[in-house]
C-alpha positions in Angstrom: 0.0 0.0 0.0 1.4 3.5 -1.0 1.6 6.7 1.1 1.9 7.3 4.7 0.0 4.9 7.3 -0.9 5.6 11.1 2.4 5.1 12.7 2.5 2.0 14.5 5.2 2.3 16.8 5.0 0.6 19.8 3.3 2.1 23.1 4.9 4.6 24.9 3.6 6.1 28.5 3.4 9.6 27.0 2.6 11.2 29.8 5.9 9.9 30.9 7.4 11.1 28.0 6.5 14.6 28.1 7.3 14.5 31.9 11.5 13.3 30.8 11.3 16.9 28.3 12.6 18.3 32.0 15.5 16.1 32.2 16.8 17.4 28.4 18.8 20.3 27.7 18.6 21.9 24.2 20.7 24.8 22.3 19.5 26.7 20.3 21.1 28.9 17.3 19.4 31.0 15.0 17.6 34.4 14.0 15.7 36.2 16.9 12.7 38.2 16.4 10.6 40.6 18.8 7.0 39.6 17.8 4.6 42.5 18.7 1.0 42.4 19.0 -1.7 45.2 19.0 -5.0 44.5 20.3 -8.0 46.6 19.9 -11.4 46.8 18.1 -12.7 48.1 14.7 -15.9 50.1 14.8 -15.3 52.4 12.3 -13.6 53.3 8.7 -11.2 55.8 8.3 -12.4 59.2 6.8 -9.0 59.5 4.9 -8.7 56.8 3.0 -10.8 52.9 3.1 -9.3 51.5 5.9 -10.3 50.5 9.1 -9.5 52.4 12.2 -8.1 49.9 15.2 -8.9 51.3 18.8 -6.0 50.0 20.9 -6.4 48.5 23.8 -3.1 47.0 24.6 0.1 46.1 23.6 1.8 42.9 23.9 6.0 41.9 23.0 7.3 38.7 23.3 10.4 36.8 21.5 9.7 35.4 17.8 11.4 33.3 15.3 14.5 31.4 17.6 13.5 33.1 20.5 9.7 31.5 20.5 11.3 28.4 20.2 13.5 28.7 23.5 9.8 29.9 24.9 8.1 26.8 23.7 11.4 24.6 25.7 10.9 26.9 28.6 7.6 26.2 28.6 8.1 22.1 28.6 10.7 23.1 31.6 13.7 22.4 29.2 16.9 24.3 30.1 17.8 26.4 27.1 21.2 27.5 26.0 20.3 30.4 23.3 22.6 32.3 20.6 21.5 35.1 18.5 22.6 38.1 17.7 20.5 41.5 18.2 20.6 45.1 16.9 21.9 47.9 18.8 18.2 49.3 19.2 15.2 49.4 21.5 13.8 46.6 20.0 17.4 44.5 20.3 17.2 46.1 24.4 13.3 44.5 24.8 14.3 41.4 23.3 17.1 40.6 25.0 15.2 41.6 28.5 12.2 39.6 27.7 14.8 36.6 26.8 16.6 37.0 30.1 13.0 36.8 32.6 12.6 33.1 30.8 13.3 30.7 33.4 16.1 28.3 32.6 17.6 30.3 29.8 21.6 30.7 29.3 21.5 33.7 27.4 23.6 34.6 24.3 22.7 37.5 22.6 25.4 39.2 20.7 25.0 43.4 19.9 26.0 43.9 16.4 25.9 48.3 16.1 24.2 49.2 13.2 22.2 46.3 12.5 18.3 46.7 12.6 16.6 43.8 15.0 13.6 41.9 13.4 10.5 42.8 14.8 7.3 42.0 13.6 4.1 43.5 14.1 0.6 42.1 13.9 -2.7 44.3 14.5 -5.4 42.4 15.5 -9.0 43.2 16.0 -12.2 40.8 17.0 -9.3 37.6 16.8 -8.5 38.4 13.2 -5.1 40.3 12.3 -5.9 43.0 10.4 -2.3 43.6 9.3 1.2 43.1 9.7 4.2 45.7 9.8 7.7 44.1 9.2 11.4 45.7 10.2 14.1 43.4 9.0 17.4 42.9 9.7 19.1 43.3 6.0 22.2 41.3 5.2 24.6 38.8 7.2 26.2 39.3 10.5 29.7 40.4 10.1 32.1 37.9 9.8 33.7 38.4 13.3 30.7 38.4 14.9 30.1 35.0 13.6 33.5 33.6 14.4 32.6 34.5 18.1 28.7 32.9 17.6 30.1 29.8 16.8 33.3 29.6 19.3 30.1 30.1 21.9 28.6 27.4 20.2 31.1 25.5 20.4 31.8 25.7 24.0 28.1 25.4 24.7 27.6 22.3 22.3 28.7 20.0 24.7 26.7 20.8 27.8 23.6 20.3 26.2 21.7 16.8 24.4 20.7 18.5 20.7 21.6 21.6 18.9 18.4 23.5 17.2 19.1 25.6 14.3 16.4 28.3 13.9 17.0 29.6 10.0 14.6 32.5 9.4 17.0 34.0 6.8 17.7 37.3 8.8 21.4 36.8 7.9 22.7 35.0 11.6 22.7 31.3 10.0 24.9 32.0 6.8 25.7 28.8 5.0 28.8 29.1 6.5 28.1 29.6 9.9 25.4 26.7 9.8 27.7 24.1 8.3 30.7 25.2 10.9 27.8 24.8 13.7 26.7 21.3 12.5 30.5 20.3 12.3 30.6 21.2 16.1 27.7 19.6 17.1 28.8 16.4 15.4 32.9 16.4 17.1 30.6 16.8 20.2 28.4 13.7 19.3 25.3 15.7 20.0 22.5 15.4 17.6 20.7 18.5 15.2 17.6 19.7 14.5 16.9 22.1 11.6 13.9 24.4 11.0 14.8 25.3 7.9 14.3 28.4 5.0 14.8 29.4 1.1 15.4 26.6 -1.1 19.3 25.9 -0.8 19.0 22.6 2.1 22.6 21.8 1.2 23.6 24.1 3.9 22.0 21.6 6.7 23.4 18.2 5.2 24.2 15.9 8.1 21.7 17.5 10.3 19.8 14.1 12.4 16.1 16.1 11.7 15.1 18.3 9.3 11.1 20.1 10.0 9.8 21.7 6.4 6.4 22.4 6.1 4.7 21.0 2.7 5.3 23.9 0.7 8.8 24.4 2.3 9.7 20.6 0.8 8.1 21.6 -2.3 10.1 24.2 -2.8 13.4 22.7 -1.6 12.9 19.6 -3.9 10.4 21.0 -6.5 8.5 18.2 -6.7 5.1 17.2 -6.3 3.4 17.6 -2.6 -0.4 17.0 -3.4 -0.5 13.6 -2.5 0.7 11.5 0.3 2.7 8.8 -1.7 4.1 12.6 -3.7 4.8 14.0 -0.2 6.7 11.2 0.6 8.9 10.8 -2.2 9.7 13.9 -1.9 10.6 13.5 1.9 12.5 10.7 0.9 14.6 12.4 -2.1 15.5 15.6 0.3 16.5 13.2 3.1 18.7 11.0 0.3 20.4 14.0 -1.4 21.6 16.2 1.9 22.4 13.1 4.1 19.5 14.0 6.7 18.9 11.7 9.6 15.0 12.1 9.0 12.5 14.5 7.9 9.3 15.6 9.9 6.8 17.3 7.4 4.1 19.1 9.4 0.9 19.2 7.0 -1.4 21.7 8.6 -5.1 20.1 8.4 -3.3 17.0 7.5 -1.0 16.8 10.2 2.4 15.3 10.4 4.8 13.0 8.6 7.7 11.6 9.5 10.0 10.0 7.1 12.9 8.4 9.5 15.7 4.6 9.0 12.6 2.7 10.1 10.0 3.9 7.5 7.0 6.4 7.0 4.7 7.1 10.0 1.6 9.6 9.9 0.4 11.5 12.4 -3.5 12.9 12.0 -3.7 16.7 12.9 -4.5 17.1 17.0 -6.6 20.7 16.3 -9.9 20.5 17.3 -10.0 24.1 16.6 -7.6 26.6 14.7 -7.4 30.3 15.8 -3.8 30.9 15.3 -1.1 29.2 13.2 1.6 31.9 14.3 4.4 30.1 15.8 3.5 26.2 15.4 6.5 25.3 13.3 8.9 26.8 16.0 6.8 24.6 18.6 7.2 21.6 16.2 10.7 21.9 16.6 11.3 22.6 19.9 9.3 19.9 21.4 10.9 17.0 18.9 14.0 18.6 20.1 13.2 18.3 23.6 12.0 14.5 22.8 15.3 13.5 21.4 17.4 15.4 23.7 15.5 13.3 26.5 16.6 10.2 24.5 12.9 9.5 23.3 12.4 7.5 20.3 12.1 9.8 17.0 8.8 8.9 16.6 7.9 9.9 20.0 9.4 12.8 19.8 6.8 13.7 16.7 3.6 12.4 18.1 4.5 14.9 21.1 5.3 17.1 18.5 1.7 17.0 16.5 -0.1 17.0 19.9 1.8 20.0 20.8 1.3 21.6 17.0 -2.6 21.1 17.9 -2.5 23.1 20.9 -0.5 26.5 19.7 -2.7 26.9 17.0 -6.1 26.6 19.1 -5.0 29.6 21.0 -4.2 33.2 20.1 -1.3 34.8 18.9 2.0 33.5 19.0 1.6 30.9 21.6 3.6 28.1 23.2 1.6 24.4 24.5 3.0 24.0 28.0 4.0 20.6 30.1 -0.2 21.1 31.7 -1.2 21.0 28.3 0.2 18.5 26.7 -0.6 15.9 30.0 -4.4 17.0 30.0 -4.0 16.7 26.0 -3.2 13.3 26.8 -5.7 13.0 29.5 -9.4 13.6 28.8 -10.8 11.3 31.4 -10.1 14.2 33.9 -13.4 15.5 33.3 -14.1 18.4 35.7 -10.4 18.8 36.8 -9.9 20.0 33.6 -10.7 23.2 34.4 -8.5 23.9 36.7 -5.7 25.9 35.4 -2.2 27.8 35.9 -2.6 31.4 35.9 -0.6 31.5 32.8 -3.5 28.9 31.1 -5.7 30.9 32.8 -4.7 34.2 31.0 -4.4 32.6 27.7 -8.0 30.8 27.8 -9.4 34.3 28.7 -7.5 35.7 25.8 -9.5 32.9 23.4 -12.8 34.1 24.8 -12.0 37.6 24.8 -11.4 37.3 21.2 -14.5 35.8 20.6 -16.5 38.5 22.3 -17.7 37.0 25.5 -17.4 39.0 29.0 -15.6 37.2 31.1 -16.2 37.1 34.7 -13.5 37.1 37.6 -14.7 36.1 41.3 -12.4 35.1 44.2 -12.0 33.8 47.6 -10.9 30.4 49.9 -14.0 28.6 49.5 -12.9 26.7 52.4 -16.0 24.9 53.0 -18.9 25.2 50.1 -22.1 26.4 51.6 -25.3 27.8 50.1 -24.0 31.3 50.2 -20.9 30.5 47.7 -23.7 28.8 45.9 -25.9 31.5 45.9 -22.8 33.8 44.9 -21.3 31.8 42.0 -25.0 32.0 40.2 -25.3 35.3 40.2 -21.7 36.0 39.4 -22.1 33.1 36.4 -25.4 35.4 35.3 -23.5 38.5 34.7 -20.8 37.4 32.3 -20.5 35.1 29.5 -17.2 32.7 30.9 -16.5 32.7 34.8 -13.2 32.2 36.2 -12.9 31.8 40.1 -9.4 33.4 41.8 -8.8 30.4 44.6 -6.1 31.1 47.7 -3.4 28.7 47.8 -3.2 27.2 51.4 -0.6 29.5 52.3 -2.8 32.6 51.1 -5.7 31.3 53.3 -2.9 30.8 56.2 -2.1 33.7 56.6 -5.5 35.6 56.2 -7.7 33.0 57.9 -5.0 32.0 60.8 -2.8 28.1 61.3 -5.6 25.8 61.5 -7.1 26.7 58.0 -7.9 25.9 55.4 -9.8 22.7 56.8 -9.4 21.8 52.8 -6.4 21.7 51.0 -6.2 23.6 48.0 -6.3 20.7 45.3 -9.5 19.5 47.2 -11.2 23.4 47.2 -10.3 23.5 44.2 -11.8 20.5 42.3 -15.2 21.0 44.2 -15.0 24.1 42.2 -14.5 22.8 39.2 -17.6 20.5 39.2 -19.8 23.3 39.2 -22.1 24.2 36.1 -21.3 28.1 36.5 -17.7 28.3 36.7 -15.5 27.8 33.7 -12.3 28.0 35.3 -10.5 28.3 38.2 -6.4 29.1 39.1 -5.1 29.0 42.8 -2.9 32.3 43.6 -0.4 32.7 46.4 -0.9 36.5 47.1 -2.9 37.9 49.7 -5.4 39.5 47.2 -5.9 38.7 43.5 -4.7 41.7 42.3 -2.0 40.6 40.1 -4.0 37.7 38.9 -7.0 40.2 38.0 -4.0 42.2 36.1 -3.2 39.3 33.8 -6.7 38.5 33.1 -8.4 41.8 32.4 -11.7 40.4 32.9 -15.0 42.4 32.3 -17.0 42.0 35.4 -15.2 42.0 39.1 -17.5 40.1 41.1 -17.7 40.2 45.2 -20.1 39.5 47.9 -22.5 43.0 49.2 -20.6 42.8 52.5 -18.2 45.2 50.5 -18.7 48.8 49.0 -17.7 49.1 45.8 -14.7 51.0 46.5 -13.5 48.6 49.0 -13.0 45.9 46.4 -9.6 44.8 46.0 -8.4 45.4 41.8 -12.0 47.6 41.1 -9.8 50.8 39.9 -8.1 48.2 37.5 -11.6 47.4 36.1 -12.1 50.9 35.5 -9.0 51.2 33.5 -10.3 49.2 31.1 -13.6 50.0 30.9 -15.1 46.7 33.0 -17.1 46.9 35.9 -17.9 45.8 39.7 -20.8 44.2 40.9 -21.8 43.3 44.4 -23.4 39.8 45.0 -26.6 39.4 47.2 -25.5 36.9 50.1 -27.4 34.6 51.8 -27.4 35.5 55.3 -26.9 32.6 58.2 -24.2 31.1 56.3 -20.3 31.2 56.9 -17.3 29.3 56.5 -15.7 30.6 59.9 -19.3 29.9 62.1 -20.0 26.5 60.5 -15.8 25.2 61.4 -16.7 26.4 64.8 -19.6 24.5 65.2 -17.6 21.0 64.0 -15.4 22.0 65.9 -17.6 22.5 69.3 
């Protein structure tokens, strides 16, 4: 039978699996980006000219191109060694500051004066990007800055598992540069993983795993990609003419396809729902990086890879699919549990709702023991928004506010009695005193609290204001309280 079948390698625990990505270590090489994203809405048409006018309503800059694939590693909680080189500009300044707060990063960032840093803008109203402003670097990096890129490289080489080259085609991975890199990596006996550019894949021969997307192989081999026995040929002539280990050909709609010693395995897409493709080929590579790095089967490595693919591009923007996601990914049966949530999932979901126009509702407290009054609260907090998410105080939170002998429930347990009910969507424990910071990530539209407070006296309600939400006090059900009903057990 021609064409690509359902990969039948044998079972793996890949919860497992995705839990050894911690116990890899990864470099990566290649052209950073700052990736900037303007949010706002579109009610009207300019009266200069036919185009539409975008209200902003906030900003957001993260790291792009090499640098989003060091956040999708971070993310996994694989310790990242990164080299790049930046422009002697703001942009080159954010960059390299929004590289340095990732956890487990080893930093290389090399200041070139006079070169431009990439930076990519998108404008985005209602979920949709409207448009797209580029500023690219022009032209290679100078020659001695590369000699010192890859003396770094090659002192950095062999403290990590796998070397990930990044190629964008901003000028850091000449031909020269990546085949000098890929020399290292192999008198260091550490594997490579390319995500490649442009047509000329001579440049990467040797390299262990090579990621094109369909039209990328299409245009590296020009041959046919319409069909799955094409696709595969064509897979199999790059790999035979540039010496690759393996090629990984991510599909889109039709998912993945690995062509590797042992054969042709297929991987269905994992999307249940595309909102944003920005970034999946960066997380394609990162987490089959991470997979080999850990010493997981190839194979493996892409499954984890198209599960991972599946989750970026159901959430907004340029996005990275975390450890959480991938295990709950792989873990349906956890029903109800499901929605409870890291306060960076958190932020991200609210993002996805946001985008689709729903008001989303923020509540908090310790819930220590679930009475009628939380009940009674939760409804009517549920009724004035579209998507509720419920703010929960870590045991240590509730410590110190309640006093040593509470919470009677520990947080997990608080939590997933939350979770089962109908009205709230999601909830994410915080460590603070008050939710203030959490509110601050969210942004949601209604800031929901009991009557036993003024308006005034609620804890993040001038943040609602700067953003145009609002407060709104819940009727309580008198004659019930945590505090009364522990000292009556305890009585």
């Amino acid at each position: 039978m021609s064409g690509p079948q359902p990969d039948q390698t044998p079972p793996v625990d890949l919860a497992e699996a995705v839990r050894a990505l911690k116990r890899a270590s990864v470099l990566v090489v290649g052209d950073a980006m700052l990736d900037r994203f303007v949010y706002g809405r579109v009610t009207r048409v300019s009266p200069e000219a036919p185009i539409p006018v975008l209200a902003v309503e906030r900003e957001v800059a993260m790291p792009g191109g090499a640098g989003n694939v060091v956040r999708n590693l971070t993310a996994l909680g694989t310790p990242v060694a990164f080299l790049s080189v930046v422009g002697d500009d703001q942009a080159g300044s954010d960059l390299t500051a929004l590289i340095g707060g990732q956890p487990g990063v080893e930093p290389w960032l090399l200041v070139q004066g006079g070169r431009a840093t990439t930076t990519k803008t998108r404008y985005v109203a209602m979920g949709q990007q409207i448009m797209r402003a580029d500023h690219d670097a022009r032209g290679d990096i100078h020659p001695r800055l590369a000699d010192r890129l890859v003396r770094i490289a090659q002192d950095t080489v062999a403290a990590t598992r796998v070397m990930v080259l990044s190629d964008y085609r901003k000028g850091v991975l000449t031909a020269e540069v990546t085949e000098r890199l890929i020399a290292a990596a192999r008198a260091a006996g550490r594997k490579v993983v390319v995500d490649p550019k442009g047509e000329d894949y001579g440049r990467y021969a040797g390299a262990d795993l090579i990621t094109p997307n369909r039209a990328e192989l299409h245009l590296a081999t020009g041959l046919s990609v319409d069909s799955e026995a094409a696709l595969v040929e064509a897979a199999r002539a790059l790999r035979d003419r540039h010496g690759f280990g393996a090629v990984l050909v991510t599909r889109s709609e039709d998912g993945m396809t690995l062509l590797d010693g042992e054969g042709v395995h297929h991987f269905p897409a994992e999307a249940a729902e595309v909102h944003d493709v920005s970034g999946a080929g960066d997380t394609v590579a990162a987490v089959a990086a991470a997979a080999l790095a850990a010493g997981l089967p190839l194979p493996v490595g892409a499954r984890l890879a198209n599960i991972a693919a599946g989750i970026v591009v159901g959430k907004v923007g340029t996005a990275v699919a975390r450890e959480q996601d991938l295990l709950e990914a792989l873990a349906p049966e956890r029903g109800a549990l499901r929605k409870v949530v890291s306060r960076a999932a958190a932020v991200e979901q609210a993002e996805r709702w946001r985008q689709r126009g729903w008001r989303i509702g923020f509540t908090n407290g310790c819930f220590d023991l679930l009475h009628p009054g939380h009940v009674h609260l939760l409804e009517q907090a549920r009724s004035w928004c579209d998507r509720l998410i419920v703010g929960l105080n870590s045991d240590a939170s509730v410590a110190r506010l309640k006093g040593p002998t509470r919470p009677v429930q520990g947080e997990a347990a608080r939590a997933a009695v939350l979770a089962s009910l109908a009205t709230i969507d999601l909830v994410t424990v915080f460590d603070e005193d008050t939710p203030v910071e959490l509110i601050r990530a969210i942004r949601p539209d209604v800031l929901i609290k009991g009557a036993d407070y003024r308006v005034d006296q609620v804890v993040g309600g001038e943040l609602l204001s700067e953003w145009g939400g609002m407060v709104r006090l819940a009727e309580l059900l008198p004659g019930n309280s945590t505090t009364a009903t522990v000292a009556r057990i305890r009585s």
